[in-house]
N, C-alpha and C positions, 0 to 999 in steps of 0.2 A: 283081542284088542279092540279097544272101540273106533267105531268108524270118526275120524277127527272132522267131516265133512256137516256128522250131526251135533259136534260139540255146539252147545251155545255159543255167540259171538259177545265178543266185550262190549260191554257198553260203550256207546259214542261219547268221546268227552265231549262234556257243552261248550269247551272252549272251540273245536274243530267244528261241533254242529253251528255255530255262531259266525266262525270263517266262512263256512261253506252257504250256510244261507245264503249270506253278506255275495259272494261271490254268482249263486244261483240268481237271486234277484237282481243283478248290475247285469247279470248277461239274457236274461230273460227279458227286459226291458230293452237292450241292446235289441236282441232278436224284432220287437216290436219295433223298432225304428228302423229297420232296415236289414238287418245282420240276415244272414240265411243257412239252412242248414250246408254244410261240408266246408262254409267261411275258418279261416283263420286266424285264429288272434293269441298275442305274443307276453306273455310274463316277462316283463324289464326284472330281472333277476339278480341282485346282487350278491346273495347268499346270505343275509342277513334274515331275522327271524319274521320280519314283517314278510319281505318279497318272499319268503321263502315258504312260510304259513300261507300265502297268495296261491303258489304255484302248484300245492299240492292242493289246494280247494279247487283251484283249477283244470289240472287233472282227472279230479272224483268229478265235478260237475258238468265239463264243457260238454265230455264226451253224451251226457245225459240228454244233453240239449240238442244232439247231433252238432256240435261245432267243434274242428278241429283245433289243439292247444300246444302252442309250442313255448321256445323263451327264446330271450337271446341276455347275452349276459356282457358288460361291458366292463372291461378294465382300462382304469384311469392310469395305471402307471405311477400313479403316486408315493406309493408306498414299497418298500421290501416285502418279496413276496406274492406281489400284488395278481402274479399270471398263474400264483398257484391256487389262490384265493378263485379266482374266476375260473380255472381247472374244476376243481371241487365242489363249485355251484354249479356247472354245467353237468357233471356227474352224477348231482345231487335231481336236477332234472330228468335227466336221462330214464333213471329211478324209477323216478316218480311216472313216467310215461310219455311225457310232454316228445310233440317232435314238429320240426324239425328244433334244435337248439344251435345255438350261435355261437361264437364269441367274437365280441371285436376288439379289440385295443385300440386306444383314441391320444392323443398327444392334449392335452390340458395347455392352451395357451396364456404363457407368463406374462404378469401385471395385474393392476387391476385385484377384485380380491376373488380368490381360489374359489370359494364354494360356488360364485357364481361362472368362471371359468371351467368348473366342473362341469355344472348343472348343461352349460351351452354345448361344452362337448358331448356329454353322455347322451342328451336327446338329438342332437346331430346324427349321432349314430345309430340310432335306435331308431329315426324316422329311415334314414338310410337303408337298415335292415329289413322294415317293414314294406320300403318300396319292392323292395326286390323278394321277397318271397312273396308278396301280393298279401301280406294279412291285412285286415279289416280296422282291428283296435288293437292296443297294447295295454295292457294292464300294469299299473302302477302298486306300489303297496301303504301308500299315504296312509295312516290313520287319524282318529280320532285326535288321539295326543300330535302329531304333528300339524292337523289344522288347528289347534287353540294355538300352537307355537308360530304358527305363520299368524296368527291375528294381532297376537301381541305382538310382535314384531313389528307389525303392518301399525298399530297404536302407537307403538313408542316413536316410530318413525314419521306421525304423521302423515301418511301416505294418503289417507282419505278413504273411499268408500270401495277403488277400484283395489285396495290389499285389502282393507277388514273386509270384504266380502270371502278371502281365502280365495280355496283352490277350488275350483268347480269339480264335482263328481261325473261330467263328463266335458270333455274341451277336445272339437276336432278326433283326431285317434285315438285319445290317451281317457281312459275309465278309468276312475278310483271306487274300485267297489266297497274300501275298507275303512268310508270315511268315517262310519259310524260306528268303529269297532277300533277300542284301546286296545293299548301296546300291550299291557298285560297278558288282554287275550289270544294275542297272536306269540306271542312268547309262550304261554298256554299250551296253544296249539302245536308248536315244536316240539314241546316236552312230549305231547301225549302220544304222536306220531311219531316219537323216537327220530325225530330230523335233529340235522348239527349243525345249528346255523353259526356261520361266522359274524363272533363281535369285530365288532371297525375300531378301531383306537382312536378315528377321530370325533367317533358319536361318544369319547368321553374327556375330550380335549379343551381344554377353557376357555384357549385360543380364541373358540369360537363361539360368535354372539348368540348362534342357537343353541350350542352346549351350555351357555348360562341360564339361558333363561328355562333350558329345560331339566336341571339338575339345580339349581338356585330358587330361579324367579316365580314359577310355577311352585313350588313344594310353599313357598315364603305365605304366597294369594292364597294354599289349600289349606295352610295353619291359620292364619289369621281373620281368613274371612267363611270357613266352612268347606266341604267336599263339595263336589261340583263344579268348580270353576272350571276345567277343560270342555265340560259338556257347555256349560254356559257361554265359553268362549264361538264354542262349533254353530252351538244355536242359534249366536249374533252371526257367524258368518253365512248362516243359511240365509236369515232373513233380510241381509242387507245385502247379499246377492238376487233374491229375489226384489228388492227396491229398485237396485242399480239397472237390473237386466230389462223392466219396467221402462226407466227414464233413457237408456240407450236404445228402445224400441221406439219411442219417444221422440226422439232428435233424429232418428234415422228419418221417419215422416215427412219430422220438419224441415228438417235442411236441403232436402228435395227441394222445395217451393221456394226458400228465401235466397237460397244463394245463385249465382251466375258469373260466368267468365269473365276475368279485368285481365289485361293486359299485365302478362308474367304471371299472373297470379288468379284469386280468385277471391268476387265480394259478395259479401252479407248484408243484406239490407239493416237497418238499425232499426226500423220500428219495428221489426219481426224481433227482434234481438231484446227489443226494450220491451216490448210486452209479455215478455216472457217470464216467469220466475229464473232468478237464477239460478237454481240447481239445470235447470235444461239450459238458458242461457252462457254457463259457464263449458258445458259439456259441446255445445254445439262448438263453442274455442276452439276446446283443444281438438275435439272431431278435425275440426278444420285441419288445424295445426297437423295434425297425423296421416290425416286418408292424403293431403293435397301435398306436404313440405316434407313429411319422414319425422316428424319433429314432436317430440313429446314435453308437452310446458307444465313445470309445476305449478301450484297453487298460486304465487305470485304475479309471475307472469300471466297467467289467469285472468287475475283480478285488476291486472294494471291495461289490458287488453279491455276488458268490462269496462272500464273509467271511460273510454273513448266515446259508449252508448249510455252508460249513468249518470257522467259526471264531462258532458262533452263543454268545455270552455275554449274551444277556440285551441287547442293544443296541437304542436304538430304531431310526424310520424312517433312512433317509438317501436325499439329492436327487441327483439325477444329472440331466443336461440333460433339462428339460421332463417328469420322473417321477419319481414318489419309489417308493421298495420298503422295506414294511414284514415282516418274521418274523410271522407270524399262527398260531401252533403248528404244526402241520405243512403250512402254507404257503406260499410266497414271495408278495407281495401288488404287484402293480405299478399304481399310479395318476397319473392325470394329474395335475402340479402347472400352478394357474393361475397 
């Protein structure tokens, strides 16, 4: 009988060699920033084909690099079923080699709308997890097709430059090695590895504004205006997080020098403010507004805060959520309203 040891191996499909790149260079990179051999870091696992294509590249690669690879897996409780689903993908880990694995169950607090009541609990939990097993990063399984869906989302909604820039490829813990890699090929990658990822029934629910526009609004943009749009969408969001990340290094400088302690609060001088263009001008606002009150102002309030140093006539206070800002001669006056 022939030795099975010298059979030839199958070819690598390119969908898994494309995963696992994708995942070797996110943690190679890691490694250059700090990460070190026998660190830990954690596949957010939901059993789905992206997370799930994630943890088995994971698996084959960490150990390469000498870094330990585990998961942890969260159940929302939302659904019928929902602790078997997360049974299954913890299993589905296990498998695959990863350790230590997790699971937590998390309560989704009611109001407000559900995906983002999700989204608050799942990485609740997940930071949670990772404090206490000491892992380093966690790895998400974002891709491609879900950064164009966050951009246009981030478009329709007007949000500005801090959503079309998307999701950063890395933020604090959280690595998305798989920004560069469509859904396709992580579905791909399940098939060829013989994994069984479980479908969500809410990732084909209409309910939901990102179920449209990724079963809809997207297919609508790839008939009418040519293939490509997903990539095109990813490539605005690189390059305008690399603008934004620019001008918030920008205002961090300046605001050092222009502002000082007021009384309850804290002032901006106005000719630093007015010299300024306003893309930093506007930014150094809401800076304010956020690092000193908790307070995030949108675009109007903004601009109506800006009028005090472009357009100053003699105007009193005005309120903007949770702060008023008053003109104090030469300068901008922001205080808590009770």
């Amino acid at each position: 009988m022939p030795n099975n040891s010298s059979l030839p191996r199958p070819p690598l499909s390119s969908a898994v060699a494309v995963v696992r790149f994708a995942v070797r260079r996110a943690l190679t990179a890691a490694r250059d920033s700090g990460l070190v051999e026998g660190d830990l870091v954690l596949v957010a696992l939901s059993g789905g084909p992206d997370s799930l294509a994630l943890a088995a590249a994971t698996a084959f690669e960490a150990p390469r690099l000498g870094i330990r690879a585990g998961a942890v897996v969260i159940d929302h409780s939302l659904q019928s079923g929902s602790a078997n689903v997360a049974t299954q993908a913890a299993a589905a880990a296990e498998k695959l080699g990863l350790a230590p694995v997790l699971v937590r169950t998390v309560e989704v607090a009611e109001g407000g709308g559900p995906e983002a009541a999700a989204r608050e609990a799942r990485y609740g939990a997940i930071a949670a997890v990772a404090q206490s097993t000491g892992a380093s990063l966690v790895l998400l399984g974002h891709t491609l097709d879900d950064q164009a869906e966050t951009v246009l989302l981030g478009l329709a909604r007007g949000s500005g430059a801090a959503s079309l820039r998307g999701m950063p490829p890395v933020a604090g813990l959280y690595l998305r090695p798989l920004l560069d890699v469509r859904r396709e090929v992580t579905h791909a990658a399940c098939a060829a590895e013989t994994l069984q990822p479980w479908v969500d029934p809410h990732n084909s629910d209409p309910r939901f504004t990102r179920v449209r526009v990724r079963d809809r609004v997207l297919p609508v943009l790839e008939q009418e205006l040519g293939p490509g749009i997903a990539e095109a969408l990813a490539r605005t969001a690189e390059q305008l997080r690399e603008d934004s990340e620019a001008l918030d290094r920008m205002v961090q400088e300046i605001i050092e020098e222009i502002c000082e302690p007021a009384e309850a609060g804290i002032a901006v001088d106005v000719g630093a403010l007015a010299a300024n263009p306003a893309a930093l001008r506007n930014r150094i606002i809401r800076l304010v507004a956020s690092s000193e009150f908790g307070r995030s102002l949108d675009r109007g309030h903004t601009l109506e805060v800006a009028r005090l140093v472009t357009d100053w006539r003699g105007q009193g206070p005005i309120d903007v959520p949770g702060i008023r800002v008053s003109r104090q001669g030469a300068l901008l006056v922001f205080t808590a309203r009770g």
